[in-house]
MDAnalysis code that builds the backbone (N, CA, C; Angstrom):
import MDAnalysis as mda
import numpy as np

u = mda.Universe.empty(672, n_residues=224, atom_resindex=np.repeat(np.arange(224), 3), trajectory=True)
u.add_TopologyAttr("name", ["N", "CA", "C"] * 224)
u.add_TopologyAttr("resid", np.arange(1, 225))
u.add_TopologyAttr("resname", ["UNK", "UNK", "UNK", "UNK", "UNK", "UNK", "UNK", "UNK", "UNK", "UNK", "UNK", "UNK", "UNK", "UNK", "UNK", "UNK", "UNK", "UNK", "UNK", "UNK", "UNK", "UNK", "UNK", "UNK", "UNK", "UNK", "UNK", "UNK", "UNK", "UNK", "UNK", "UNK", "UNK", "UNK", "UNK", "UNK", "UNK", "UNK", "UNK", "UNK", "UNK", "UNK", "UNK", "UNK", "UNK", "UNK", "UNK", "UNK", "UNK", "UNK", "UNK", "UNK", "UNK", "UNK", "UNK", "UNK", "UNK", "UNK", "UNK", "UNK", "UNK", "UNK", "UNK", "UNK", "UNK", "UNK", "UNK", "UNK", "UNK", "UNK", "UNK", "UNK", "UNK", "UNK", "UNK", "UNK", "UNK", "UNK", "UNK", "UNK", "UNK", "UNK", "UNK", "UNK", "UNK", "UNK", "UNK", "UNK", "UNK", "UNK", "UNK", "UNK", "UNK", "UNK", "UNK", "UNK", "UNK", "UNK", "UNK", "UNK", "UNK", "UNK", "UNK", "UNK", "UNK", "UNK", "UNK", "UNK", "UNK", "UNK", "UNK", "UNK", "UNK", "UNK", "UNK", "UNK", "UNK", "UNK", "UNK", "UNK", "UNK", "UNK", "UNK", "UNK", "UNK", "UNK", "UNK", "UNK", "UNK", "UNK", "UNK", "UNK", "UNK", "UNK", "UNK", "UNK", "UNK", "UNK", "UNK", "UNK", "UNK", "UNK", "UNK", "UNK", "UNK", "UNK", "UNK", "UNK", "UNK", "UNK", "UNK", "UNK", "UNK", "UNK", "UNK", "UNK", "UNK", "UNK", "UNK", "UNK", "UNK", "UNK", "UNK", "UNK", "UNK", "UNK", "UNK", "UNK", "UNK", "UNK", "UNK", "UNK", "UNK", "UNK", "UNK", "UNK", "UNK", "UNK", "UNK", "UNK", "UNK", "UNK", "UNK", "UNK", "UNK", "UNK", "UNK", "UNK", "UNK", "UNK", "UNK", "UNK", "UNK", "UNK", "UNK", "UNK", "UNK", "UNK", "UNK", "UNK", "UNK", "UNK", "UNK", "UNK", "UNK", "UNK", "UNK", "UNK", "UNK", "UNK", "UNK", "UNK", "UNK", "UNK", "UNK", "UNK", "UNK", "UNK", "UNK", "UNK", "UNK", "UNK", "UNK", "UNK"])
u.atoms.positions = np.array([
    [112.676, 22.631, -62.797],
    [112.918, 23.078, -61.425],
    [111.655, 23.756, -60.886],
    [111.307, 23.047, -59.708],
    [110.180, 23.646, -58.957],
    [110.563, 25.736, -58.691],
    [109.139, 26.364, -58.859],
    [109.169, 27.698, -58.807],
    [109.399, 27.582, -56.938],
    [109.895, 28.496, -56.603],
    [109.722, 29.553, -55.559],
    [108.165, 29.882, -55.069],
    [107.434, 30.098, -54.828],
    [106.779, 30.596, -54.563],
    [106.731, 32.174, -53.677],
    [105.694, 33.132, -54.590],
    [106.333, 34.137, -54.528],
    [104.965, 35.148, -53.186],
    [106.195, 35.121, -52.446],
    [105.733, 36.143, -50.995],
    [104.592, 37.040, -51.199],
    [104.961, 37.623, -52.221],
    [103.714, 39.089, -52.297],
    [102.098, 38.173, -52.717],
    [102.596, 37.189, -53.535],
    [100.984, 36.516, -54.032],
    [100.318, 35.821, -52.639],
    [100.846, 35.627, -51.618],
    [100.658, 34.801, -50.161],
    [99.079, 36.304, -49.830],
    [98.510, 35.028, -49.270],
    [96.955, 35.954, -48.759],
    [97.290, 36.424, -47.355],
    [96.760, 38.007, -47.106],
    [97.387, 38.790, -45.850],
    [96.111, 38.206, -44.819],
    [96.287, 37.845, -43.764],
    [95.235, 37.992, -42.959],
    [94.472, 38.680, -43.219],
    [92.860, 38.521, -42.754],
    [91.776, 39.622, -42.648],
    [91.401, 40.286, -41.488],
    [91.654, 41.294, -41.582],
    [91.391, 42.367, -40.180],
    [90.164, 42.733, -40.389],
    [89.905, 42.516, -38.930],
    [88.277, 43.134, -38.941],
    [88.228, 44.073, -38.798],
    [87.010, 44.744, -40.018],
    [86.266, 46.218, -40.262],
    [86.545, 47.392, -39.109],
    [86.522, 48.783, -39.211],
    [86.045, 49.496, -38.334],
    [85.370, 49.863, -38.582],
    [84.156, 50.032, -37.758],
    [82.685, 51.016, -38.678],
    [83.106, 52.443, -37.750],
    [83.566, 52.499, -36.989],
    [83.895, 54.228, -36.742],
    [84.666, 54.497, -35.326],
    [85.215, 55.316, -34.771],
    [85.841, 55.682, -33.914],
    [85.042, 56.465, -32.812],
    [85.062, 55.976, -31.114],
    [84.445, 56.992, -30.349],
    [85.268, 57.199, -29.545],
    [85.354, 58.580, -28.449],
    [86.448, 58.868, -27.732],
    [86.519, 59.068, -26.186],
    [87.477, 58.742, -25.684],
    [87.379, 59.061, -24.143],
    [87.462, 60.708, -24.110],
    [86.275, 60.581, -22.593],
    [85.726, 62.162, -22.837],
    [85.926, 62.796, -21.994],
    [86.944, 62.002, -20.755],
    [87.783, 62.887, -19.330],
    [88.835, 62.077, -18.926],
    [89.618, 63.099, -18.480],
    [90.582, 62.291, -17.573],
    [92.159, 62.408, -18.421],
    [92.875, 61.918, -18.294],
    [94.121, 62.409, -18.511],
    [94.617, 61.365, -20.033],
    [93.350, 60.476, -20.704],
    [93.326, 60.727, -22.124],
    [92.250, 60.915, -22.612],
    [91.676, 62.109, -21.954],
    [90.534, 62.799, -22.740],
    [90.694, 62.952, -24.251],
    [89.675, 63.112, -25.363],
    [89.932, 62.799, -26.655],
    [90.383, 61.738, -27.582],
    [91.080, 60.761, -26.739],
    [91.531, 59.659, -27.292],
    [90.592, 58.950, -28.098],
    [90.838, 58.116, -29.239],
    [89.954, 57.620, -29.703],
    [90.225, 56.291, -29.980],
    [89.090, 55.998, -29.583],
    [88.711, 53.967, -29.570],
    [87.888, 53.611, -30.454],
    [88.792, 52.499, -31.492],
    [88.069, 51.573, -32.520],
    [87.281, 51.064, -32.605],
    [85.870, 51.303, -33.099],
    [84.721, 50.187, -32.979],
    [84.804, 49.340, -34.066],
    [85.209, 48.536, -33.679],
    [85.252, 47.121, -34.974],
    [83.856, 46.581, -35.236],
    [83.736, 45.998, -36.668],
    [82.363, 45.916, -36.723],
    [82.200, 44.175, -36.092],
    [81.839, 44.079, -34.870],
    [81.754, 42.434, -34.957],
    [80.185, 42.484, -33.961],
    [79.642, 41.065, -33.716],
    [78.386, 41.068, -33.628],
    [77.903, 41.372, -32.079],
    [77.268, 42.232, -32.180],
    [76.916, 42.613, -30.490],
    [77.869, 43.323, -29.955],
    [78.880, 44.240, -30.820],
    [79.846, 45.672, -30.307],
    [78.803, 46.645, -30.172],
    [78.382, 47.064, -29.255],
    [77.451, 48.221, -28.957],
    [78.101, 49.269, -27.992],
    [79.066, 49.868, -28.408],
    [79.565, 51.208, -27.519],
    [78.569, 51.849, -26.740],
    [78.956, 52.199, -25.220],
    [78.253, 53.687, -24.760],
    [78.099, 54.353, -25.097],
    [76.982, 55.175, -25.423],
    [76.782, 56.428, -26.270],
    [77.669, 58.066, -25.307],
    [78.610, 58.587, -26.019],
    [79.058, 59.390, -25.401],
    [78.304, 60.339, -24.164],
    [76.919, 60.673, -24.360],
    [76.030, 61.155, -23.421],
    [75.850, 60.350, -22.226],
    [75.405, 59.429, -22.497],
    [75.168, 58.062, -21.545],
    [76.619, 58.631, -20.692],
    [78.256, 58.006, -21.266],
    [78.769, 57.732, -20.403],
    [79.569, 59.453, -19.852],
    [79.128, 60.544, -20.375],
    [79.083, 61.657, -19.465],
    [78.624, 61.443, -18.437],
    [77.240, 61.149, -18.605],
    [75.930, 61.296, -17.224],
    [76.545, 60.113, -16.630],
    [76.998, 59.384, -16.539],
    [77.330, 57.947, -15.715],
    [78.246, 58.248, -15.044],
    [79.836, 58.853, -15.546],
    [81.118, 59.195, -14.790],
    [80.651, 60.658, -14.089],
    [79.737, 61.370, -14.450],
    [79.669, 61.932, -13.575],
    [78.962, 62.239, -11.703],
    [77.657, 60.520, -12.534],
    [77.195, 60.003, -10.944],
    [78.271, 59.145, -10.284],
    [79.160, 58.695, -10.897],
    [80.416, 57.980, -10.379],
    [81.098, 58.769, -9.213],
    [81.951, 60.104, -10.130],
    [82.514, 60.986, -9.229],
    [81.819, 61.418, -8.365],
    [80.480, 61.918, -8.549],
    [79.941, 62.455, -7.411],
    [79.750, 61.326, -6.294],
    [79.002, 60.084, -6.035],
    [78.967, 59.046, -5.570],
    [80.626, 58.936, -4.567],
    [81.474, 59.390, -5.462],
    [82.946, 58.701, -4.988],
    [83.687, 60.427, -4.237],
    [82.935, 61.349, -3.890],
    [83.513, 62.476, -4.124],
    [84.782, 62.700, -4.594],
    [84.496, 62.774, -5.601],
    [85.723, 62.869, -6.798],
    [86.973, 61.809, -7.111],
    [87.046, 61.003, -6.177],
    [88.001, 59.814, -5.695],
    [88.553, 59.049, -6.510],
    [88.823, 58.876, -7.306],
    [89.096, 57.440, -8.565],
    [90.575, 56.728, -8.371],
    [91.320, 57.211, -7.526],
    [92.818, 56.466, -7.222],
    [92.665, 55.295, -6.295],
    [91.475, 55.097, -5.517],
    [91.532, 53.831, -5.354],
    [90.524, 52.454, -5.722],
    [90.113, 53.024, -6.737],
    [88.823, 52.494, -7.569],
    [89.433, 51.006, -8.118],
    [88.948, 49.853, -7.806],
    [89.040, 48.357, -8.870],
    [88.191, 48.278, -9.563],
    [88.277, 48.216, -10.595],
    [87.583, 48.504, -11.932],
    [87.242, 47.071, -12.418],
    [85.681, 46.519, -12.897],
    [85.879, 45.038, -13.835],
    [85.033, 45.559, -14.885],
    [85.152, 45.451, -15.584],
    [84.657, 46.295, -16.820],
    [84.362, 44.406, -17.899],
    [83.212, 44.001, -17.465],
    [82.652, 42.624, -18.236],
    [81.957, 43.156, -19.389],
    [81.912, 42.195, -20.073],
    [81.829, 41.995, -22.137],
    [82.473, 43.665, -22.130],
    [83.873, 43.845, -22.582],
    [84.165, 45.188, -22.287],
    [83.820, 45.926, -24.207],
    [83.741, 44.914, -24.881],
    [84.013, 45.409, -26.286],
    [84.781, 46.374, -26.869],
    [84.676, 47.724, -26.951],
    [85.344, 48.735, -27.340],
    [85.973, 49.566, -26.063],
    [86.060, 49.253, -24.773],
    [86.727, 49.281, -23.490],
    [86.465, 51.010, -23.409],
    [85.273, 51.304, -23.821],
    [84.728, 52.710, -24.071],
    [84.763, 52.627, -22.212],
    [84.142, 52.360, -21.497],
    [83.258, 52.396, -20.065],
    [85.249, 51.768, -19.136],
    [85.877, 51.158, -19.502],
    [87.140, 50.568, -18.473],
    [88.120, 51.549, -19.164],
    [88.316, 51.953, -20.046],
    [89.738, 52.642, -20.245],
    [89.035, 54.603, -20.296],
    [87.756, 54.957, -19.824],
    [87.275, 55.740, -19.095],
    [87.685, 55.857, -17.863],
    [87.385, 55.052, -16.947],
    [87.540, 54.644, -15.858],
    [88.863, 54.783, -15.339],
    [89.661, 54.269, -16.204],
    [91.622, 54.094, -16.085],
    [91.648, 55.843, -16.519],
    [91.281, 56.378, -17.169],
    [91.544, 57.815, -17.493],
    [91.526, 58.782, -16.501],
    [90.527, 58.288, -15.821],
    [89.850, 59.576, -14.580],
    [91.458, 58.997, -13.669],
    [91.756, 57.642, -13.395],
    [92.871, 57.430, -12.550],
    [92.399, 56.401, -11.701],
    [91.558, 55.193, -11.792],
    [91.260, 53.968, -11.307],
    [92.645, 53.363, -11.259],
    [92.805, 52.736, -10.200],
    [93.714, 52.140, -9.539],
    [93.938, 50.889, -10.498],
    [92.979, 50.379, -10.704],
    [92.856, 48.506, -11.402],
    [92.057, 48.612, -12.092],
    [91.752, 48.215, -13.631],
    [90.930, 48.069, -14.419],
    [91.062, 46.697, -15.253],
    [90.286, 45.523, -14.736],
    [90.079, 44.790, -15.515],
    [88.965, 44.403, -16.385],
    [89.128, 44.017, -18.040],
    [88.577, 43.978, -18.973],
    [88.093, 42.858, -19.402],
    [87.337, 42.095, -19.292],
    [86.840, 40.511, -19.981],
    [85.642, 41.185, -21.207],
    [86.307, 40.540, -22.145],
    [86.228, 40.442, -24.020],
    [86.166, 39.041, -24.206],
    [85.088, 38.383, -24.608],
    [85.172, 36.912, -25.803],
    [85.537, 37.008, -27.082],
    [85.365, 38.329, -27.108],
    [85.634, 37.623, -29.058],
    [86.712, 38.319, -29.176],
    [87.850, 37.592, -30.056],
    [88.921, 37.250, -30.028],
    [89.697, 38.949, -30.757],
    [88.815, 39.305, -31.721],
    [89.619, 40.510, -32.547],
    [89.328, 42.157, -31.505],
    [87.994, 41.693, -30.839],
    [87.623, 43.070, -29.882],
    [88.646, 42.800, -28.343],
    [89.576, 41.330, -28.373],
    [90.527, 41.476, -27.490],
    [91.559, 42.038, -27.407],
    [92.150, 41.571, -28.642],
    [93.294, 42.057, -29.699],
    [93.034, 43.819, -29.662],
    [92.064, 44.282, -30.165],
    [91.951, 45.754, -30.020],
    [92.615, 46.282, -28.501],
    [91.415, 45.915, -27.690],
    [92.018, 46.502, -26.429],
    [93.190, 46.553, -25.876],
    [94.259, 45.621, -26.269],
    [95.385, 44.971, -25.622],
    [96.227, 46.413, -26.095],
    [96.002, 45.961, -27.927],
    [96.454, 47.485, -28.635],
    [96.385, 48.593, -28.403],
    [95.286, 49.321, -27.702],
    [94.693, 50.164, -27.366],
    [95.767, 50.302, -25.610],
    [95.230, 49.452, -25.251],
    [96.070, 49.742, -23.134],
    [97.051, 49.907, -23.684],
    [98.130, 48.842, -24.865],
    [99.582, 49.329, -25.168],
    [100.342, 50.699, -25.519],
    [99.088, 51.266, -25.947],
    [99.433, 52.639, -26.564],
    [99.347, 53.703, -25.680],
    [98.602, 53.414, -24.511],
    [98.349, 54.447, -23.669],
    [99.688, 53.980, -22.764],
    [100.031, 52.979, -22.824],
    [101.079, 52.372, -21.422],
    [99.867, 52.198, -20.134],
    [98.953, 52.099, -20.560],
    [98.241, 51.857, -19.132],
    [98.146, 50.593, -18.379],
    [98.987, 50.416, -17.308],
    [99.824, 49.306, -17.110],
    [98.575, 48.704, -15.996],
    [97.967, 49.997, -15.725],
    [96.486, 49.282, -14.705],
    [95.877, 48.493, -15.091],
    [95.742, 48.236, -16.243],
    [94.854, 47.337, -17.278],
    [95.112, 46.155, -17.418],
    [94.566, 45.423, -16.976],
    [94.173, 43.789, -17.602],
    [93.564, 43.740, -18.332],
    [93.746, 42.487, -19.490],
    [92.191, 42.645, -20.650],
    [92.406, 40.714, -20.598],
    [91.469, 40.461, -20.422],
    [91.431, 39.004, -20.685],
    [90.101, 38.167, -21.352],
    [90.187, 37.235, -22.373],
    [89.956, 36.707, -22.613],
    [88.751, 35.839, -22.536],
    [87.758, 36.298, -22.559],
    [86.882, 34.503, -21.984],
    [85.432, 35.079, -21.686],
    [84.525, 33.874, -21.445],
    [83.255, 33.799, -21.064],
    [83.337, 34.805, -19.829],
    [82.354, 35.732, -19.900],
    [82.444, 36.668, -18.221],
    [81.581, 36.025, -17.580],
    [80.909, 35.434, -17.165],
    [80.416, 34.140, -16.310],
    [81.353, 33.303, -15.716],
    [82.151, 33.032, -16.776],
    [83.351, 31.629, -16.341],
    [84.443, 32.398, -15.481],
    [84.687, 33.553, -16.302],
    [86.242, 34.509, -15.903],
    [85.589, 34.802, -14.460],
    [84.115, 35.104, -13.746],
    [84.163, 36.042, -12.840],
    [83.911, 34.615, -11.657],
    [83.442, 33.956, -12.293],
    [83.440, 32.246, -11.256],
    [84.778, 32.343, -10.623],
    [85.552, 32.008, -12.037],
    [87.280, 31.839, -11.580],
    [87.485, 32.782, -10.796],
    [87.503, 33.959, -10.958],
    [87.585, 35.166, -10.042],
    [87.858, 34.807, -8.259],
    [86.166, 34.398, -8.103],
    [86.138, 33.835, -6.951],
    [86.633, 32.976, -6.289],
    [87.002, 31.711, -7.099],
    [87.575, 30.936, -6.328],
    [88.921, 30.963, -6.125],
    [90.043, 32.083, -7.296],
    [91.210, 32.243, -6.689],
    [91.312, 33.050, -5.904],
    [90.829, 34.391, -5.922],
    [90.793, 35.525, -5.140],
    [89.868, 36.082, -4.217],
    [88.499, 35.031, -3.742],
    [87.775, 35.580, -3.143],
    [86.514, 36.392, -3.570],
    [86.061, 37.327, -2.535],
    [85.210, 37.964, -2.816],
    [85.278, 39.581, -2.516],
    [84.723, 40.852, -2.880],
    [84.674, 41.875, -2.459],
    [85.849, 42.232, -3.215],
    [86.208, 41.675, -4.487],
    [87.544, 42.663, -4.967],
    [87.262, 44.113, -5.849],
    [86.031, 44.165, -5.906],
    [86.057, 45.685, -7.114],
    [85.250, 46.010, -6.997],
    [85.310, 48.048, -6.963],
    [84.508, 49.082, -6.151],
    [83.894, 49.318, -7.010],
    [83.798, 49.401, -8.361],
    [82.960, 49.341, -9.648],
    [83.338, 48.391, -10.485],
    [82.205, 47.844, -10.848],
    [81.286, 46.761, -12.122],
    [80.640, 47.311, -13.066],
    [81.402, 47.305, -14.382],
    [80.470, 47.728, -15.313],
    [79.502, 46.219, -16.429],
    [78.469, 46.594, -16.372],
    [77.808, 45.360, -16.842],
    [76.813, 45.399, -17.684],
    [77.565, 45.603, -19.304],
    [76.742, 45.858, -20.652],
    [76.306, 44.968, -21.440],
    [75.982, 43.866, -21.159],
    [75.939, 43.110, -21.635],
    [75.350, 42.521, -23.458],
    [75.331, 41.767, -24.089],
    [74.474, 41.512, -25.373],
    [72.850, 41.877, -24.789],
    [71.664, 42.785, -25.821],
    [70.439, 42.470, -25.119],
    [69.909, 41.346, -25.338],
    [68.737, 40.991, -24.558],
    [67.924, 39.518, -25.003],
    [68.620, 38.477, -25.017],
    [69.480, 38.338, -23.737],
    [70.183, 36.606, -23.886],
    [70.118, 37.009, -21.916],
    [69.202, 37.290, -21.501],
    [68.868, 37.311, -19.775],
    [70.185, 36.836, -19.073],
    [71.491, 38.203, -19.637],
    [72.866, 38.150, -18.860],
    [73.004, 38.475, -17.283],
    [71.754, 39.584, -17.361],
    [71.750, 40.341, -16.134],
    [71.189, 38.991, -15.062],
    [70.328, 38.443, -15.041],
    [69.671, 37.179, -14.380],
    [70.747, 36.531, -14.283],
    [72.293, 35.818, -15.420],
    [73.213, 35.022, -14.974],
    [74.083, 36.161, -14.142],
    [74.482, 37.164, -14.423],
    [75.674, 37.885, -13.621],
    [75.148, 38.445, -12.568],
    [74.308, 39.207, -12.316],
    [74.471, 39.560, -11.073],
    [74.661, 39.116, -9.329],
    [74.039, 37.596, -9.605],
    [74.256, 37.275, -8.098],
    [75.828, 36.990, -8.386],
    [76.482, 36.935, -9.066],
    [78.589, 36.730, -9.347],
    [78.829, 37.788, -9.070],
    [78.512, 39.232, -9.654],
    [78.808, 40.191, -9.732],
    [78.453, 40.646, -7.806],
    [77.458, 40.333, -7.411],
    [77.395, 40.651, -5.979],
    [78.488, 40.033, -5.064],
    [78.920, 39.050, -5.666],
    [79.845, 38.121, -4.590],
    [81.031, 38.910, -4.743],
    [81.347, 39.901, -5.869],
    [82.796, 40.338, -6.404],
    [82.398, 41.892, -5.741],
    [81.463, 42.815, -5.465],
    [81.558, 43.571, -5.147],
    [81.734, 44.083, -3.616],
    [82.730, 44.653, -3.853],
    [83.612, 45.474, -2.016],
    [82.141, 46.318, -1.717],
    [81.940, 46.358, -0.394],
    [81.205, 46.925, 0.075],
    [80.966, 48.399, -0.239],
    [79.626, 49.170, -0.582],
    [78.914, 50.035, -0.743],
    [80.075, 50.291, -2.084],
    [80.073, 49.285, -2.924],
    [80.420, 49.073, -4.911],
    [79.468, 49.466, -4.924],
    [79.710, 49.722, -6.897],
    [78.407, 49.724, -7.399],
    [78.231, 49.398, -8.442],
    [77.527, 48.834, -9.254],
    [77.278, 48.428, -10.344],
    [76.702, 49.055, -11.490],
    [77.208, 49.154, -12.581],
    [76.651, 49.782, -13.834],
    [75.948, 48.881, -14.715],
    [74.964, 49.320, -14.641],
    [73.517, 48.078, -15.623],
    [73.732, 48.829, -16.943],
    [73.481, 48.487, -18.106],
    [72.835, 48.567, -19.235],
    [72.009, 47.910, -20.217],
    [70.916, 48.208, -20.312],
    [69.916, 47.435, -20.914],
    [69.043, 47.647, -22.051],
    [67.993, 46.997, -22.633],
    [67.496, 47.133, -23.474],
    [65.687, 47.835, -22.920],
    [65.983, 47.612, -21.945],
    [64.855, 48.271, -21.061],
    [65.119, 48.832, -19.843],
    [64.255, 49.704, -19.176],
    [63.904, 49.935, -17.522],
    [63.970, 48.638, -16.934],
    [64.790, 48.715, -16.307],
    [64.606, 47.055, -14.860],
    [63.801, 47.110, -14.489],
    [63.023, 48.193, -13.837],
    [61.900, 48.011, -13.381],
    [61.396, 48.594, -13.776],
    [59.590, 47.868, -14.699],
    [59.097, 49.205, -15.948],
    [58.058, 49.334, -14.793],
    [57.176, 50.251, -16.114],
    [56.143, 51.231, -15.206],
    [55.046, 50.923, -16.192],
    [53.831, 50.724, -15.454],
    [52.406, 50.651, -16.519],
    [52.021, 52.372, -17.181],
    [51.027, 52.230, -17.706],
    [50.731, 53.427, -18.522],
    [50.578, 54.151, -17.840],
    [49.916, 54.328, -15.692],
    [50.133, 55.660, -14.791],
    [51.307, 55.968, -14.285],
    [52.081, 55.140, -14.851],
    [53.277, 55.373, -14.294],
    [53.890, 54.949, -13.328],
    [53.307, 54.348, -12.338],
    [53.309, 53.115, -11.461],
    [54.099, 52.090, -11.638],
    [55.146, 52.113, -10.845],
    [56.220, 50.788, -10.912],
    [55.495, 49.201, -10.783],
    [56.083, 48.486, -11.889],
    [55.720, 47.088, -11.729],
    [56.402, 46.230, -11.154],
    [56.241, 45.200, -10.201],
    [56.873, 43.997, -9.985],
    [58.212, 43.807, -9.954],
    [59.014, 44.145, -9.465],
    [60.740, 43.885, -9.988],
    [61.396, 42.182, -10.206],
    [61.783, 42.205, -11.143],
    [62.216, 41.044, -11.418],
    [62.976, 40.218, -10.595],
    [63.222, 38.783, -10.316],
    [63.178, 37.925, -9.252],
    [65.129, 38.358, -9.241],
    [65.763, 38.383, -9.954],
    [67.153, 38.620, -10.382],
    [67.645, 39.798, -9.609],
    [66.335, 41.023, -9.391],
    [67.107, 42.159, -9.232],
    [66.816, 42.064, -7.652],
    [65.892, 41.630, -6.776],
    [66.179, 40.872, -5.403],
    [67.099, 41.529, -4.538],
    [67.053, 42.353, -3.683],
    [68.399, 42.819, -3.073],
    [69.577, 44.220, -3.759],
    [68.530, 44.142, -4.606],
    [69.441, 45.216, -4.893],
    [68.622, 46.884, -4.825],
    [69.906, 47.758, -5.235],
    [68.645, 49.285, -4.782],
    [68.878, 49.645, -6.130],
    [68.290, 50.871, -6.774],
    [68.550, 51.335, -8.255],
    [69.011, 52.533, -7.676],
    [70.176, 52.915, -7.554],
    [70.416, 54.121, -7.137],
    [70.232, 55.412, -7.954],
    [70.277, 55.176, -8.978],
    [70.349, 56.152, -10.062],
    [69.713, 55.526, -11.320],
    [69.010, 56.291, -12.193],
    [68.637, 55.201, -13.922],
    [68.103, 56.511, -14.787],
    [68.596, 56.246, -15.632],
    [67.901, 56.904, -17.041],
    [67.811, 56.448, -18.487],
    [67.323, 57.179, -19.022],
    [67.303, 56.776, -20.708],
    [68.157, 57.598, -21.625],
    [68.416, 57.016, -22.592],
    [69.046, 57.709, -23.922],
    [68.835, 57.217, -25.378],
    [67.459, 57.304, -25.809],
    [67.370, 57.123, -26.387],
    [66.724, 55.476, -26.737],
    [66.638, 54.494, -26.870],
    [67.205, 53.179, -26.835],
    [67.905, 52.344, -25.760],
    [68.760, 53.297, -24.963],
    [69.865, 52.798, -24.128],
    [69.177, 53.296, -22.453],
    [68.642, 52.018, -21.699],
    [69.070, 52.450, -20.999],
    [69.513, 51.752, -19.840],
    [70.202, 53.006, -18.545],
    [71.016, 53.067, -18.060],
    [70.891, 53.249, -16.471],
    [71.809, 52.226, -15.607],
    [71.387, 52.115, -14.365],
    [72.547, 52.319, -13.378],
    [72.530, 52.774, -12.188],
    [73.430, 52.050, -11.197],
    [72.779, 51.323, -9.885],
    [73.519, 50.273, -9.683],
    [72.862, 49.269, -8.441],
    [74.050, 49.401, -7.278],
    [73.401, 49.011, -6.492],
    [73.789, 49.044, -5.216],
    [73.402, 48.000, -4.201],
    [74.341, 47.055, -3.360],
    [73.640, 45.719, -2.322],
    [72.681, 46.477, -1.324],
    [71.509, 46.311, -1.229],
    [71.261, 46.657, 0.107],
    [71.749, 46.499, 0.986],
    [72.324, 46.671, 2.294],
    [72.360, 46.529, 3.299],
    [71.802, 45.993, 4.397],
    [70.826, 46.332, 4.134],
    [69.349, 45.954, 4.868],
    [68.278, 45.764, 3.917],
    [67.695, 44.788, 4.396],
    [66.387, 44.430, 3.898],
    [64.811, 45.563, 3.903],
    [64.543, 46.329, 3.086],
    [63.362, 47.059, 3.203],
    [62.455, 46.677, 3.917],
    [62.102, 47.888, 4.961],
    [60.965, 47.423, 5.687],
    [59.286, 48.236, 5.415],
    [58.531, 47.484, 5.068],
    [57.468, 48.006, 5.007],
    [56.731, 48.753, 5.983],
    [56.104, 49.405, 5.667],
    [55.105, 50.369, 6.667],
    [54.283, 49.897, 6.766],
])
């Protein structure tokens, strides 16, 4: 007589690693803490970074966040969108490709009940195309946009990301450099053909990381 085969010897799925936990640092789940799974190109906000950032936010918004649409692209550890949902953003949606840093977040919005939250799935190029053609343009007052470094994301997203942003939005850059560097006097160089139209309203460093907000012009700069 053929055996049974026995349940406990069956192989459990493999869950991916956590290499460590970082936490939301305002808002009504201040302290909370979010899983950084170890998968390739998870690069969390550094807690400093996203102090100094929510706090040019609020000021920018005088204090405002209840009617904020949130798109929070390659969201990974949803450090920068379930921030955002904390302070009290109206809409926060999340686009994640890889499949286990989706799974996290979903886990993560479930636990909070944060029902503002979308987290979806997919290429953020493709997801923010689609975007447009079901819903238009001008849907969200902040864009956060962290992308992998060294794969020239910022050059594919931003003219998408301009078509999706509501008037006087703003956009959150993060990079592996200054957008616009400076030679050894310090003297701004050349701005890249990508960044075109846009203003740097705010930028700093941390270390490795740094950190921007953009803004559409309005008007075209006029020279003197």
């Amino acid at each position: 007589m053929q055996k049974k085969p026995n349940p406990k010897s069956r192989p459990h799925p493999v869950r991916p690693a956590l290499t460590h936990q970082i936490r939301i640092i305002g808002g009504k789940w201040k302290r909370t803490p979010l899983p950084v799974l170890a998968a390739d190109g998870l690069r969390p906000t550094p807690d400093r970074v996203r102090e100094t950032v929510f706090n040019w936010l609020t000021h920018l918004r005088d204090g405002h966040w209840d009617t904020v649409r949130c798109l929070d692209l390659f969201a990974g550890t949803g450090a920068l969108g379930f921030e955002a949902a904390s302070r009290g953003a109206a809409r926060v949606l999340m686009v994640e490709e890889n499949t286990a840093a989706t799974r996290q977040l979903e886990a993560t919005r479930d636990k909070l009940q944060a029902t503002q939250i979308e987290v979806v799935r997919g290429n953020a190029l493709t997801v923010t195309q689609n975007l447009i053609t079901r819903s238009g343009e001008g849907q969200f007052d902040l864009i956060f946009l962290d992308p992998p470094y060294h794969q020239d994301w910022l050059a594919k997203m931003l003219p998408t990301c301009r078509r999706l942003l509501a008037k006087d939005g703003v956009i959150y850059v993060e990079a592996e450099a200054a957008l616009i560097a400076s030679d050894e006097a310090g003297a701004a160089a050349a701005s890249p053909a990508w960044l075109d139209g846009w203003a740097i309203v705010r930028a700093d460093r941390a270390g490795v990381v740094f950190y921007h907000l953009l803004q559409s012009r309005i008007t075209p700069l006029v020279e003197a």
